[in-house]
N, C-alpha and C positions, 0 to 999 in steps of 0.2 A: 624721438632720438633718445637713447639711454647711455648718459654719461654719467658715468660717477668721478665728482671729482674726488682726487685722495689724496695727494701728497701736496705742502707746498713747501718751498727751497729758495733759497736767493737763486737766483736769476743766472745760471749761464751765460758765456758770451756766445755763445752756439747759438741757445735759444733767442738770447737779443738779439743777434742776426737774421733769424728766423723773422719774429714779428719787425721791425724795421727794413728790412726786405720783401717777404715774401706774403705778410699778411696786407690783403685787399681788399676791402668794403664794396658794395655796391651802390650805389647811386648818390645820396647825400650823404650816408654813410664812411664814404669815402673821405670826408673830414677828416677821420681816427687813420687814415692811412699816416703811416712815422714819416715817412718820405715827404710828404707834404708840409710838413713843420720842420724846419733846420734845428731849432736847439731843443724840440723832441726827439728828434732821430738822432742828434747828437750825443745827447743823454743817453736815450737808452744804450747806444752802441759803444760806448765810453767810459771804460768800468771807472774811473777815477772821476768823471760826473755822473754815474750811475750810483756811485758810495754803495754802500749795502741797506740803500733806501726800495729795492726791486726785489720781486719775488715773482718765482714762475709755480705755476699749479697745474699738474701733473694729474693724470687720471691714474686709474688702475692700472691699466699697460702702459704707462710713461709718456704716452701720448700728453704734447704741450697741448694743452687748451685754454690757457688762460697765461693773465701777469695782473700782477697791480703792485702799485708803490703806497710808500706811506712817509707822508711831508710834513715831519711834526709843522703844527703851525706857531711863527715865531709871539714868544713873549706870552702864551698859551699854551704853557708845558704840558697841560692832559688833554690837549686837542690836537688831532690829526687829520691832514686832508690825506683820501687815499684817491687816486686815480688808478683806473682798470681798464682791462680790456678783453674779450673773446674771442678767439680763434673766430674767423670772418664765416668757417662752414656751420658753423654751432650757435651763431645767433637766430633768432628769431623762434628757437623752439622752445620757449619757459624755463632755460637753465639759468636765467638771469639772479633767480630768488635766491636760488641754494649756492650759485656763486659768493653772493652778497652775505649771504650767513657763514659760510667758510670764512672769509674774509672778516667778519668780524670779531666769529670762536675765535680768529688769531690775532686779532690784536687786543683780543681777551687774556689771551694768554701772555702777552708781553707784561700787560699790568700797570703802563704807567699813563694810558690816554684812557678819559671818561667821555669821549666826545668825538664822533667820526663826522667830518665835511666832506661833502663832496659839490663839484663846480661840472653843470651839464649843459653842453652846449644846448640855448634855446629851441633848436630848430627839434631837439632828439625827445621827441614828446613818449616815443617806446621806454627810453630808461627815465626816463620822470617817473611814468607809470611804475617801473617794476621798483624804483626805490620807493615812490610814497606807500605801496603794498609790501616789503620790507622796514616803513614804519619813520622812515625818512620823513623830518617836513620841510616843506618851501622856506627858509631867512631873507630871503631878496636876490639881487642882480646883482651882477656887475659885467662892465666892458672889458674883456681882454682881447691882447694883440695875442694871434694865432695865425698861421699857415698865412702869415704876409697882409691879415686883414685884421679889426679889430671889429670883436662878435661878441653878442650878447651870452651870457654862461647866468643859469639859474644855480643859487646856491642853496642846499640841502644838508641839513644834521641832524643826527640821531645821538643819543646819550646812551652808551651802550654801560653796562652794570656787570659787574663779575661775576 
């Protein structure tokens, strides 16, 4: 599959419709379903809990294919957790790397975080792999409360340089 990603943007309320609506996972994947978690699909669909922490990534013909946020982390001004996501038809074919590298050119380009987190649900052993091959390492664990249960999240960081 040839995607090129090209644009990204804050976040429409269109497109946040879009993914908390209409994007579906298949099988355990279905975790990342927004409907499934109340104050993620909250969030995303709520531009006043959304803040201009969301951003949508646009291919070449404007096709949505992606989103991620970015949560400075508190009391850790040059560090940020980003959480992301893929259009549900576009996973699985190796667009995971160059997702991950757009998203970091850009908050390369912000300038003010030395330090990207990310928190992956344990079970999602596909994105472990494509961030530790984007250079990500393992920091440890932790238990969060998600989609009504509380599940184990492997946490991951990378020291990203201007």
């Amino acid at each position: 599959m040839k995607i090129v990603f090209s644009q990204i943007q804050q976040l429409s309320q269109k497109n946040a419709e879009i993914i908390a609506t209409k994007w579906h996972y298949d099988g355990e994947y279905s975790f990342y379903d927004m409907e499934n978690d109340q104050e993620d699909y909250d969030e995303i669909i709520t531009p006043a809990l959304r803040k201009d922490h969301y951003f949508e990534v646009l291919a070449e013909d404007g096709q949505l294919t992606a989103f991620f946020c970015l949560d400075p982390i508190e009391g850790k001004n040059d560090q940020v957790e980003v959480g992301l996501g893929m259009a549900p038809e576009l996973t699985g074919y190796g667009l995971g790397i160059k997702l991950m590298q757009m998203i970091e050119d850009y908050v390369k380009q912000i300038g003010k975080y030395h330090k990207i987190i990310l928190s992956v649900a344990e079970f999602n052993k596909r994105a472990q792999k494509v961030y530790q091959r984007a250079g990500y390492r393992i920091t440890g664990s932790e238990d969060e409360a998600s989609n009504g249960g509380i599940y184990r999240f492997i946490l991951m960081a990378k020291e990203i340089k201007k």
